[in-house]
N, CA, C and O atoms as CSV, one atom per row, in Angstrom:
chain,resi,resn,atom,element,x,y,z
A,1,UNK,N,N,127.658,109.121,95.972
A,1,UNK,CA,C,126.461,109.193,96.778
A,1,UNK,C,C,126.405,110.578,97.430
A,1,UNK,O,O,127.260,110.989,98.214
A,2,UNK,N,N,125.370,111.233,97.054
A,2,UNK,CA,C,125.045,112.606,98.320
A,2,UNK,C,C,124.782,112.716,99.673
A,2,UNK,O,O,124.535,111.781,100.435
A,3,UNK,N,N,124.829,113.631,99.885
A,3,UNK,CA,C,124.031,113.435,101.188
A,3,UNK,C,C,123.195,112.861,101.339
A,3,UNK,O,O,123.190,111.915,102.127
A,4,UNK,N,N,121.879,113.328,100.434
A,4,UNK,CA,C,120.474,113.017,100.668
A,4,UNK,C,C,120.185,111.268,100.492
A,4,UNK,O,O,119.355,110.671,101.177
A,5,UNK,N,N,121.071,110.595,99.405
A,5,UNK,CA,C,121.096,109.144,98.888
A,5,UNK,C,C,121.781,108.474,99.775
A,5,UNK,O,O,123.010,108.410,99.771
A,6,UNK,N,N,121.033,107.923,100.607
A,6,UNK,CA,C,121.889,107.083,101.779
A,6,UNK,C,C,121.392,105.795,101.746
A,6,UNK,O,O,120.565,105.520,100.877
A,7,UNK,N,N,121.873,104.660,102.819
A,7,UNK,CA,C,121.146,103.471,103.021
A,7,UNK,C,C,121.041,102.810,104.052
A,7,UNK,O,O,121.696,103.486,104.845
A,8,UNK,N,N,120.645,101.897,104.628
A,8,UNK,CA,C,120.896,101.460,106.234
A,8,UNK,C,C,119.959,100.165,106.119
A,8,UNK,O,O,119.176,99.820,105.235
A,9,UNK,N,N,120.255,99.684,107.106
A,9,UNK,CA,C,119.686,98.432,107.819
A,9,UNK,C,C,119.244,98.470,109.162
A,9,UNK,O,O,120.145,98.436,110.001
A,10,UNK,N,N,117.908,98.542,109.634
A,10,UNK,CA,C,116.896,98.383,111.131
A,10,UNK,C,C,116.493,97.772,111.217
A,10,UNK,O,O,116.586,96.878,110.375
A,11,UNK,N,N,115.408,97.611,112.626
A,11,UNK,CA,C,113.859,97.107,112.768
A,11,UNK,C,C,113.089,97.871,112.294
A,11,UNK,O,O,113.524,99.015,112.163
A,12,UNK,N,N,111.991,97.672,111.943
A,12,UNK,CA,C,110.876,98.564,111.984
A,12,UNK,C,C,109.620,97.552,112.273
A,12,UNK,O,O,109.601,96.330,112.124
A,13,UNK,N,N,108.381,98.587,112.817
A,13,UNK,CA,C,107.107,98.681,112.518
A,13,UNK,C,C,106.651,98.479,111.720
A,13,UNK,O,O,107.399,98.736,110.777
A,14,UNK,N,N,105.233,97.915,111.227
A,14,UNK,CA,C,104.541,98.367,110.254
A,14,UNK,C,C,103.410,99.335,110.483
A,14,UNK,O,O,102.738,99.292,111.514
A,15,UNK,N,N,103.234,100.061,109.681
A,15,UNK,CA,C,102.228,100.835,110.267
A,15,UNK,C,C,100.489,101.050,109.790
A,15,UNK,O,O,99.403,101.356,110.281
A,16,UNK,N,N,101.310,100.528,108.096
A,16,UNK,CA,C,99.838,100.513,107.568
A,16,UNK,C,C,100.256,99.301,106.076
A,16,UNK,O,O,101.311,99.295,105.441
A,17,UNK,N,N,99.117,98.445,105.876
A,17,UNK,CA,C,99.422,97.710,104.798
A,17,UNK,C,C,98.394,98.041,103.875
A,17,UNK,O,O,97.384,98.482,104.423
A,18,UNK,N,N,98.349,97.954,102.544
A,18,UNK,CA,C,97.415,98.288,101.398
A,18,UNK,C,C,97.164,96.986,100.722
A,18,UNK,O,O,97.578,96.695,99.600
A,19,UNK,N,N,96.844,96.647,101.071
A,19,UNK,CA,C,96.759,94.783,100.083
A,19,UNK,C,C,96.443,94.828,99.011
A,19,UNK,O,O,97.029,94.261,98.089
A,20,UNK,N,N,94.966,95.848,98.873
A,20,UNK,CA,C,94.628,96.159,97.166
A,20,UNK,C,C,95.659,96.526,96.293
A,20,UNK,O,O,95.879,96.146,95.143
A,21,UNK,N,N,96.425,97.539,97.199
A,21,UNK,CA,C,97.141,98.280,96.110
A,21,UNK,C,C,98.774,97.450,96.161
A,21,UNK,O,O,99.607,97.859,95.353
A,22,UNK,N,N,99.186,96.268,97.149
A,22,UNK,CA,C,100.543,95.909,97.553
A,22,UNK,C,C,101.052,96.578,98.060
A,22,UNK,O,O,102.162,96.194,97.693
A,23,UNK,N,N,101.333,97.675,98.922
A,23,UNK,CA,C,102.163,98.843,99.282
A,23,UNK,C,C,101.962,99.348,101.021
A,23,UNK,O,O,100.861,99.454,101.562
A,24,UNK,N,N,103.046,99.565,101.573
A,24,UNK,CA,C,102.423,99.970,102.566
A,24,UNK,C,C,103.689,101.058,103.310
A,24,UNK,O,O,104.527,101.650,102.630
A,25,UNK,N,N,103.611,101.131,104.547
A,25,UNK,CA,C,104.617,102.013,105.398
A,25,UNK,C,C,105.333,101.464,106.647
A,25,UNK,O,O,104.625,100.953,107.515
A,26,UNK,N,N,106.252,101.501,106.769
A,26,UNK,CA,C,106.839,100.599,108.396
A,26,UNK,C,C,107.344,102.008,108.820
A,26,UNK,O,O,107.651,102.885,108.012
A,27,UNK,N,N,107.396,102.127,110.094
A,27,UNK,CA,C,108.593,102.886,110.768
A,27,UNK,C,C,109.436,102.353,111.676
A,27,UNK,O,O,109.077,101.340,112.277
A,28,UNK,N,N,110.902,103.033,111.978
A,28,UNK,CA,C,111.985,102.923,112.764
A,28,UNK,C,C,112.727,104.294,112.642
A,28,UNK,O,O,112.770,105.082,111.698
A,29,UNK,N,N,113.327,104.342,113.949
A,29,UNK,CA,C,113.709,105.850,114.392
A,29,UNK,C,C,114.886,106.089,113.240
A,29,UNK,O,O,115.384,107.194,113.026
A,30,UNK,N,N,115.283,104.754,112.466
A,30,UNK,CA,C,116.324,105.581,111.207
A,30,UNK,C,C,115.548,105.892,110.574
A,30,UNK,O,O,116.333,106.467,109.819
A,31,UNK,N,N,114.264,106.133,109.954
A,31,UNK,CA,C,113.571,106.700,108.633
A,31,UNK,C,C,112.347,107.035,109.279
A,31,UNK,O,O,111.292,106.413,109.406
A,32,UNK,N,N,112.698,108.081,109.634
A,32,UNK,CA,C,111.527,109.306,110.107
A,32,UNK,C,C,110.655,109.738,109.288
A,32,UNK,O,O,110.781,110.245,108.174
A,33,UNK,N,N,109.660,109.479,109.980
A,33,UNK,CA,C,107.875,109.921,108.933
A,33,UNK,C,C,107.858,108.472,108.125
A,33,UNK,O,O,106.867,108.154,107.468
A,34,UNK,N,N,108.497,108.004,108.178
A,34,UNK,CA,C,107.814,106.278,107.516
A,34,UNK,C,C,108.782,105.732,106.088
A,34,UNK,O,O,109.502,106.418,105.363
A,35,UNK,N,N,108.522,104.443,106.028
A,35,UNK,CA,C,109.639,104.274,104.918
A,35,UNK,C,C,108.397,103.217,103.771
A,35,UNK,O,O,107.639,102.299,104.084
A,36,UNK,N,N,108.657,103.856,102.464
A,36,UNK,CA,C,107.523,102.931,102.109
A,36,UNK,C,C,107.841,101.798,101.571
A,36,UNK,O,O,108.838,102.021,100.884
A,37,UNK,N,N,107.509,100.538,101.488
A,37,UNK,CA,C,107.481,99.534,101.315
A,37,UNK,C,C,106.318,99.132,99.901
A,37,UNK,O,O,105.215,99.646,99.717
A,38,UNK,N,N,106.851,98.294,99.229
A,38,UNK,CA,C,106.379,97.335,97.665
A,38,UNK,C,C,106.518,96.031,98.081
A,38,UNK,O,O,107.578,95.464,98.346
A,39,UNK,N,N,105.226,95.506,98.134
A,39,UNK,CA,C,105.004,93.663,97.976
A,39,UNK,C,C,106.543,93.112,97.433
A,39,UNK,O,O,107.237,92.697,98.361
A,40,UNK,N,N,107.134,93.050,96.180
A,40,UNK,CA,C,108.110,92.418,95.475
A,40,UNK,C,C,109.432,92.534,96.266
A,40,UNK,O,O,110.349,91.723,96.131
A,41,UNK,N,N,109.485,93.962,97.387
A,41,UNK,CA,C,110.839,93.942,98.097
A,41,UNK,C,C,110.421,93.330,99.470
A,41,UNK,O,O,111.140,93.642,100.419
A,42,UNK,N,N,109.312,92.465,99.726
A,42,UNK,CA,C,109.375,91.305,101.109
A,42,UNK,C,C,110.062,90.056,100.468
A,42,UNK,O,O,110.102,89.674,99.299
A,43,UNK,N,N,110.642,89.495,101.736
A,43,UNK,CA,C,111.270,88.432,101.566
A,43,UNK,C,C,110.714,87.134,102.212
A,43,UNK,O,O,111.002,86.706,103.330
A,44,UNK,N,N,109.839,86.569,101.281
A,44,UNK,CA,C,109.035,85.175,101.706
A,44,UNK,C,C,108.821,84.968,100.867
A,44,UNK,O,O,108.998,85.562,99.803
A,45,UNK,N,N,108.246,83.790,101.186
A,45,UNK,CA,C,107.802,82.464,100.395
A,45,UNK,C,C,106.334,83.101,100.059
A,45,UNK,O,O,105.870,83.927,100.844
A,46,UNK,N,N,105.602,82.718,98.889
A,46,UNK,CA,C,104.095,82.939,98.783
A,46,UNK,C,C,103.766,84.220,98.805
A,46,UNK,O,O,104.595,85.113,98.979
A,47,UNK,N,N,102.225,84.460,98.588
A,47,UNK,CA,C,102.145,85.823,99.064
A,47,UNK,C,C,102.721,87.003,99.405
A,47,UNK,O,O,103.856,86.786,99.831
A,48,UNK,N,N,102.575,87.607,99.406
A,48,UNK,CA,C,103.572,88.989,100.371
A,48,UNK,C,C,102.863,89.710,100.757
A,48,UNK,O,O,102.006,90.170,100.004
A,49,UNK,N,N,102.941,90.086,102.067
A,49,UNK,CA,C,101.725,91.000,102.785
A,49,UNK,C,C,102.616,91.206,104.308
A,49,UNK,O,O,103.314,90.396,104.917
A,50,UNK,N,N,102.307,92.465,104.580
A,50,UNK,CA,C,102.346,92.924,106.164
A,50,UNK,C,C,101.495,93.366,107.005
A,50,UNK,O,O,100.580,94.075,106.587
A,51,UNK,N,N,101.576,93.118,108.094
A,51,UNK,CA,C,100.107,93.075,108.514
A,51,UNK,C,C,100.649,94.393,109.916
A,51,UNK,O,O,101.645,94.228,110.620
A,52,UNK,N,N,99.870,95.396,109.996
A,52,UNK,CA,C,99.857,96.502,110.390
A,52,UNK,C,C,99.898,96.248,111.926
A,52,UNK,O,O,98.911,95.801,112.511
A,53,UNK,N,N,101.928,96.760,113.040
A,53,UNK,CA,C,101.755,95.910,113.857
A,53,UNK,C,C,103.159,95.150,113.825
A,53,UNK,O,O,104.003,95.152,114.721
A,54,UNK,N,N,103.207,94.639,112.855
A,54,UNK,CA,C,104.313,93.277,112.529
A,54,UNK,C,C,105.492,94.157,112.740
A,54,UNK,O,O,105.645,95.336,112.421
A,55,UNK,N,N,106.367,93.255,113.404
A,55,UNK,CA,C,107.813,93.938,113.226
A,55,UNK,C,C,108.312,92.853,111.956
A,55,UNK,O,O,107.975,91.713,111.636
A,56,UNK,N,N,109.668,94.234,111.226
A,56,UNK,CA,C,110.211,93.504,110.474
A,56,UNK,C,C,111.386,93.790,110.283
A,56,UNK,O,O,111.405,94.943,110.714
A,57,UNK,N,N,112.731,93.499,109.832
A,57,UNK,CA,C,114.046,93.771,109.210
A,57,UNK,C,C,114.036,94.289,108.232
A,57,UNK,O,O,113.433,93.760,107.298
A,58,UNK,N,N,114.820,95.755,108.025
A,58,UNK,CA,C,114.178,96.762,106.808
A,58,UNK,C,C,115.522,97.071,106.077
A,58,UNK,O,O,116.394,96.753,106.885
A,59,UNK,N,N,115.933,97.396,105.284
A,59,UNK,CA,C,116.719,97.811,104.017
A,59,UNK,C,C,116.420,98.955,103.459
A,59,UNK,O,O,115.321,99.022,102.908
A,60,UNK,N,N,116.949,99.667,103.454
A,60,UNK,CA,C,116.135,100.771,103.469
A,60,UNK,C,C,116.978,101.827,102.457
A,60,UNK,O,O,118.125,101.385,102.392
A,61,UNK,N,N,116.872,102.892,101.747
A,61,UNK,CA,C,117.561,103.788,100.739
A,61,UNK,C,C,116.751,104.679,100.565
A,61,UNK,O,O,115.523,104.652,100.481
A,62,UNK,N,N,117.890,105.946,100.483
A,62,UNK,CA,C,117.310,107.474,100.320
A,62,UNK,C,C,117.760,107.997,99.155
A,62,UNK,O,O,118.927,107.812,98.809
A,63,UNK,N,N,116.761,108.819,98.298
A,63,UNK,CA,C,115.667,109.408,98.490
A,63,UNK,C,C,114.483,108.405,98.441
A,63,UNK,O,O,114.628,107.322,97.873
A,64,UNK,N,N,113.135,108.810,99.121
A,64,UNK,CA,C,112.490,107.626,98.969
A,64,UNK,C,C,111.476,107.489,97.959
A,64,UNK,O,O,111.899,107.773,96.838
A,65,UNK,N,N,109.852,107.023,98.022
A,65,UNK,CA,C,109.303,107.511,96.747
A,65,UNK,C,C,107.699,107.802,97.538
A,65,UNK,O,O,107.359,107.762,98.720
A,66,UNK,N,N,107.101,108.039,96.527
A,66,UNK,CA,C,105.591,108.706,96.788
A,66,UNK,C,C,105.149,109.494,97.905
A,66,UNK,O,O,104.110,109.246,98.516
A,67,UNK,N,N,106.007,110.539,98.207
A,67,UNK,CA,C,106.033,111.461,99.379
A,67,UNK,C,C,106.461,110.653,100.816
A,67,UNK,O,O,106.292,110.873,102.015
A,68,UNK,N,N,107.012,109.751,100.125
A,68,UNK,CA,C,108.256,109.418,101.995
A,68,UNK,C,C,109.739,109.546,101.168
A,68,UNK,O,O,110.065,109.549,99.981
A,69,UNK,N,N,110.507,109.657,102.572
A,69,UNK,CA,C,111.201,109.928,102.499
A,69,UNK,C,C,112.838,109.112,102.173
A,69,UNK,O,O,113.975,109.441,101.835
A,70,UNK,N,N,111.961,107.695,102.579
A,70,UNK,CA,C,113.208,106.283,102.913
A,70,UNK,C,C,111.684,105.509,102.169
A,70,UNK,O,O,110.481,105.766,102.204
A,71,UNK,N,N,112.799,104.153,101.339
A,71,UNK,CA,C,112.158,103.470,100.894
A,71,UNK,C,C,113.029,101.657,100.828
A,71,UNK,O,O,114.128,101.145,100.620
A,72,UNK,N,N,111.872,101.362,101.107
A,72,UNK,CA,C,112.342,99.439,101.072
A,72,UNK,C,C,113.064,99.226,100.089
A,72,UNK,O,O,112.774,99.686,98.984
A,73,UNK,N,N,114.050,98.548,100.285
A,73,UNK,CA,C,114.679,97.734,99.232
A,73,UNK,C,C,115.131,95.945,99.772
A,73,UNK,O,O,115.863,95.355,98.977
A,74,UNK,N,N,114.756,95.257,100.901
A,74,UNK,CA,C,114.090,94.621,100.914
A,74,UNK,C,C,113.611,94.680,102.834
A,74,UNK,O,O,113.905,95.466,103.735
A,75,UNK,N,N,112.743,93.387,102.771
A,75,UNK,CA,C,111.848,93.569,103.884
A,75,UNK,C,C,111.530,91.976,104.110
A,75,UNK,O,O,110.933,91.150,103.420
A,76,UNK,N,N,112.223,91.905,105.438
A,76,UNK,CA,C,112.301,90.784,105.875
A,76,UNK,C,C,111.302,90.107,107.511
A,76,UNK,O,O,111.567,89.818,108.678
A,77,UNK,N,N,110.180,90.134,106.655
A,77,UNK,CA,C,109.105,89.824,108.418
A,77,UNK,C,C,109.517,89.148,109.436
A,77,UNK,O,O,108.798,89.028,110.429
């Protein structure tokens, strides 16, 4: 693992949800500028959606993707 490839476990925020597209952003002071999040890495029953606002339990791994920096690997509302 490098430097840059790390991983951790927080709270976070959500900050913005995309429903059309499944995708959205949470923050917590471990993944600065936002960590992005994929529908398939929440952990529930039904549906999957976050609603902008929600705190959640984050999983999180670096490098991240689509211009963030930390990304979900899972996400627990």
């Amino acid at each position: 693992m490098t430097d840059r490839e790390r991983t951790g476990t927080t709270t976070a925020n959500t900050r913005e949800w995309r429903d059309e597209e499944g995708w959205g952003v949470v923050d917590s002071p471990d993944t600065p500028g936002g960590c992005w999040v994929h529908f398939s890495h929440i952990d529930m029953p039904g549906y999957r959606a976050l609603t902008p606002g929600q705190a959640v339990r984050l999983d999180w791994e670096s490098p991240g993707q689509d211009g963030y920096d930390y990304r979900a690997v899972r996400v627990i509302p």
